[in-house]
C-alpha positions in Angstrom: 14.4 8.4 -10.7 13.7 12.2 -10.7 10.6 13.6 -8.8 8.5 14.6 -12.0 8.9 18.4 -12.8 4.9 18.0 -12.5 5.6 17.9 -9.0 7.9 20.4 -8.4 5.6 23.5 -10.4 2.9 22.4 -8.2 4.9 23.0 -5.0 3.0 20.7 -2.7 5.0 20.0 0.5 5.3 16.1 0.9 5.8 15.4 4.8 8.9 14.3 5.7 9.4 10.5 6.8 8.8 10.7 10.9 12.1 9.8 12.4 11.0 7.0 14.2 9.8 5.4 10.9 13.6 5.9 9.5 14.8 4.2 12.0 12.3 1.4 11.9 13.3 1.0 7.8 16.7 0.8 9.0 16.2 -2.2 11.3 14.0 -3.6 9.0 16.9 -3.6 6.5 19.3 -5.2 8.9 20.0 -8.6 8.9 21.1 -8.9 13.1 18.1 -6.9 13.8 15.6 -9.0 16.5 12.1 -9.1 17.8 13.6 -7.2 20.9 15.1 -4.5 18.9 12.1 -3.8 16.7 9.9 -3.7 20.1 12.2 -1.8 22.0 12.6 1.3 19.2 8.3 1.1 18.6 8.4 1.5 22.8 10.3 4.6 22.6 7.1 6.7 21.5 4.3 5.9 23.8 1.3 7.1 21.6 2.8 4.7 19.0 3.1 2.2 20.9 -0.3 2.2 22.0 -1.8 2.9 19.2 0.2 -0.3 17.7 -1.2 -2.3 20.8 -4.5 -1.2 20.2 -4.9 -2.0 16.5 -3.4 -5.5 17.3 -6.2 -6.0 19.2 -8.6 -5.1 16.5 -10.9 -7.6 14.7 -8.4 -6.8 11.6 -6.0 -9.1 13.2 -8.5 -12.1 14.6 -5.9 -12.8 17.5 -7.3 -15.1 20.0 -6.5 -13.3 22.9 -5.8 -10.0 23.9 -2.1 -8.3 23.8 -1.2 -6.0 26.4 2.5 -4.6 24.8 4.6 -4.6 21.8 6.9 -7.2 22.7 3.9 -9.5 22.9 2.4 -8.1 19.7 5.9 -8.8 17.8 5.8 -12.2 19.0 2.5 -12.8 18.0 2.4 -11.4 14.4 6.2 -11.0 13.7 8.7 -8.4 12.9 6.9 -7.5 9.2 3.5 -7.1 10.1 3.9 -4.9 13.1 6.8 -2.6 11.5 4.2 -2.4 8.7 1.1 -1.4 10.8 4.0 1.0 12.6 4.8 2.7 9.2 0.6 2.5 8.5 -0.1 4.5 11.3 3.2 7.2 10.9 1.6 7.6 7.6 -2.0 8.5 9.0 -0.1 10.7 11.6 1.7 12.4 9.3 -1.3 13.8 7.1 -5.0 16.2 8.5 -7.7 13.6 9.1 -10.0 14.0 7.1 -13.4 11.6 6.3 -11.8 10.7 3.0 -8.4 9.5 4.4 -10.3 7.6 7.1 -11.8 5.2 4.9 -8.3 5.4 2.6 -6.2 4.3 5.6 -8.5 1.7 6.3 -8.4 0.2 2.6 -4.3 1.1 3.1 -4.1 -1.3 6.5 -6.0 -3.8 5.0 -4.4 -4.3 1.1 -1.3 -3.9 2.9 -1.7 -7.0 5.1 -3.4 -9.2 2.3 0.1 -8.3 0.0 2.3 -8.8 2.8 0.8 -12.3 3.9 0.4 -13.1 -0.1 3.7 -12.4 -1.1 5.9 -15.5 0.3 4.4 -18.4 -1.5 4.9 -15.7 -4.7 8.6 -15.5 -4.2 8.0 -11.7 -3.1 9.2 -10.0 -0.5 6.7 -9.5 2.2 8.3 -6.3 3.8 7.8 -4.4 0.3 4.9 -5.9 -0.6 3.2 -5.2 2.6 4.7 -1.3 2.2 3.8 -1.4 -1.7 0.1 -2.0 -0.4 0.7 0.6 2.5 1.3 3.5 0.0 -0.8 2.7 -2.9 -3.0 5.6 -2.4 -0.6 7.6 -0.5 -1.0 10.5 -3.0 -5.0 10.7 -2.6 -3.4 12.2 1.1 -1.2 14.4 -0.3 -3.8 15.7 -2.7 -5.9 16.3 0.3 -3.4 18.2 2.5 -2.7 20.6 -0.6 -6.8 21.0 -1.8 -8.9 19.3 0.6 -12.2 20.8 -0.2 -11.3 20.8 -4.2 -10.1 17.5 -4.2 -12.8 15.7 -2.0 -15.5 17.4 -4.3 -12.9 15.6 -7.6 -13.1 12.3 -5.9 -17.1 12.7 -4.8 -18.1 13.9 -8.5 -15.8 11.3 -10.0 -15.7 7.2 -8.3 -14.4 5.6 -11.5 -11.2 5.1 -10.4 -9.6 5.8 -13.8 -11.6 8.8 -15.1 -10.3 9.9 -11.6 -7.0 9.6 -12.5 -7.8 11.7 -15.6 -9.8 14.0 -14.0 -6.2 14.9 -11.3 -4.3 15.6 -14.0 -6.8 18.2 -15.4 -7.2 20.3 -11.8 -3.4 19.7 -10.5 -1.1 18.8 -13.4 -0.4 15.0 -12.4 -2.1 12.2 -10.6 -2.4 10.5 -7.4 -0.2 7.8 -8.1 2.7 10.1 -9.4 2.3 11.9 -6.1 2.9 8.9 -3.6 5.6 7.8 -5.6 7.0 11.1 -5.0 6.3 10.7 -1.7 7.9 6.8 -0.9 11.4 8.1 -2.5 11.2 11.9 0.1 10.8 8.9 2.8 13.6 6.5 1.2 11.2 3.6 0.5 12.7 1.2 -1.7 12.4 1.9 -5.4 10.7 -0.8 -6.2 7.8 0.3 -3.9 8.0 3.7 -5.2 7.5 2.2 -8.9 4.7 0.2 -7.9 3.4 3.1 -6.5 3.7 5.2 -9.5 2.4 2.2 -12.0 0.0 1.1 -10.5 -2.9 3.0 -13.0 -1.3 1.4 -15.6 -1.6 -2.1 -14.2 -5.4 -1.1 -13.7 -5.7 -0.2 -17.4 -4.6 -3.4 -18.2 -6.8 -5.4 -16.0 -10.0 -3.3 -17.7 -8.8 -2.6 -20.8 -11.7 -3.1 -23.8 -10.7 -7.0 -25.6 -8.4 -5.9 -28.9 -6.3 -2.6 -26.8 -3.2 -3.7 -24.8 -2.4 -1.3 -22.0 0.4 -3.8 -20.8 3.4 -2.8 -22.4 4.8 0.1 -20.2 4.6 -1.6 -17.0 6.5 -4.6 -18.4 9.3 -2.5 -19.4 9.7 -2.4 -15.2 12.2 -5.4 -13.3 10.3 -8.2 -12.8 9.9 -7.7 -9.4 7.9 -4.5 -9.7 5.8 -6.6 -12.2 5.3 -8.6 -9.6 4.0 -5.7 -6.6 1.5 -4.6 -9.4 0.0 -8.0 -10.5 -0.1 -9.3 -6.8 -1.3 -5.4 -5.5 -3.8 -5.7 -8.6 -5.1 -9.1 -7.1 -5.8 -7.9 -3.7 -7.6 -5.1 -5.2 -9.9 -6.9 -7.0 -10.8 -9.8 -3.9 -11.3 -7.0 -1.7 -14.1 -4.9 -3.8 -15.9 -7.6 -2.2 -17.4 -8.9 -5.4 -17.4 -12.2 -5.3 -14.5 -14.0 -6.7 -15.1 -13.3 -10.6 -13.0 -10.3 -10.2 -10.0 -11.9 -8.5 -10.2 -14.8 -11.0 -10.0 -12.4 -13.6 -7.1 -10.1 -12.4 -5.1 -13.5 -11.6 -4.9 -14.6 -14.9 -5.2 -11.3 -16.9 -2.2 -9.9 -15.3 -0.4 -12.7 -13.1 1.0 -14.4 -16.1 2.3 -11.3 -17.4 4.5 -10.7 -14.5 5.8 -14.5 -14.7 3.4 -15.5 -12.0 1.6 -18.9 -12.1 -2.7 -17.4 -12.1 -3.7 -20.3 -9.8 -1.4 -19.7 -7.4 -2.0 -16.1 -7.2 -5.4 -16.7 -7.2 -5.1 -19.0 -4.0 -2.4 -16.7 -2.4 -4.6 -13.9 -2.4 -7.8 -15.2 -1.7 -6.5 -17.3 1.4 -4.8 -13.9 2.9 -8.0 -12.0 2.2 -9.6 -14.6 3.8 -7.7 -13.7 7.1 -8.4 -10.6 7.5 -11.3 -9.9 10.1 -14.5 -8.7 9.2 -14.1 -4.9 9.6 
């Protein structure tokens, strides 16, 4: 698909993909590719490394003892999880900190884990569901490298999450989620994460949408397998508000039967891979 000509007149400069994470998506893509392999290439940049060795150890992951390298931390939580929290962190790296994108990295790490760890008993695949969850709100970062002080005050003056959406298209011409699926296809993320990317509002219509208006239909025009990243993505969402389990219930069956999913069993999915994560 096209980056939208939205994008273009605005002229914001999407990082490129660091090359390390390339290379990473490249093994992770390879079928011979082995827990030595993906250690040995995260190894190759020190400050990476460590910072993967460190997060490991992080109440996020619960492990019951401490790692002291990547090989260890591979064997421990497997070649997905760690090339996941390696492409997390290349993502943080690769934008200004900023307050905002600390506490959007930190909702990225986590949804990304709960889809990743959901997605087997779903039939879908962890790797893109875990990156699907990585760069749902990529585009709130590129938003804030291009505007930071006009886009933080947007996000401060506006916290519904869909009159935000509105209220992006008003200041820069598009939205958020049109601007991280931009962003997964500059870094050759697979296009069904850069769909669910780009959806993803509309499966959020869907899920609050007034009884009597059907927001449904455009995203199930998409393979069912994108369905699938935005019902399961939609999920995790809604168990990790941290609202008791009235809005997981209700986004399992509103939108996992939609996208052919069984609403029990993405209700159980979710809630037992949210219920994983540590208290952080």
């Amino acid at each position: 698909m096209a980056i939208d000509n939205a994008l273009r007149a605005l002229d914001i400069d999407l990082p490129a993909c660091p090359q390390i994470l390339v290379q990473l998506s490249l093994l992770m893509h390879d079928e011979d590719a082995n827990l030595q392999s993906i250690g040995g290439l995260i190894e190759t940049d020190m400050a990476l490394a460590s910072a993967v060795v460190r997060t490991v150890n992080s109440a996020l992951f619960g492990l019951l003892r401490r790692v002291e390298s990547v090989p260890e931390a591979v064997r421990y939580l497997g070649t997905r999880e760690v090339a996941a929290l390696t492409f997390e962190i290349g993502l943080r790296g690769a934008f200004p900190p900023s307050p905002l994108l600390t506490a959007l990295w930190a909702r990225a790490g986590r949804r990304g884990l709960a889809m990743g760890r959901a997605a087997p008993s779903l039939d879908i695949d962890p790797w893109l569901a875990h990156t699907a969850g990585l760069f749902a709100e990529s585009g709130q970062a590129a938003l804030v490298g291009h505007d930071a002080p006009g886009y933080e005050a947007l996000v401060a003056t506006t916290p519904n999450p869909l009159v935000q959406l509105e209220a992006e298209v008003l200041s820069y011409g598009l939205n958020h989620a049109a601007l991280g699926g931009a962003l997964c296809q500059a870094w050759g993320l697979a296009g069904d994460v850069a769909a669910s990317v780009r959806l993803r509002p509309m499966a959020l219509r869907s899920l609050v949408a007034p009884e009597g208006e059907d927001f449904a239909a455009p995203w199930l025009t998409e393979p069912l397998s994108v369905q699938r990243l935005l019902a399961l993505g939609a999920a995790v969402d809604a168990a990790l508000e941290g609202q008791g389990d009235d809005m997981l219930a209700r986004a399992s069956t509103a939108l996992g039967p939609l996208a052919g999913l069984d609403a029990a069993l993405l209700h159980e999915a979710v809630a037992a891979s949210v219920a994983r994560l540590g208290d952080v």
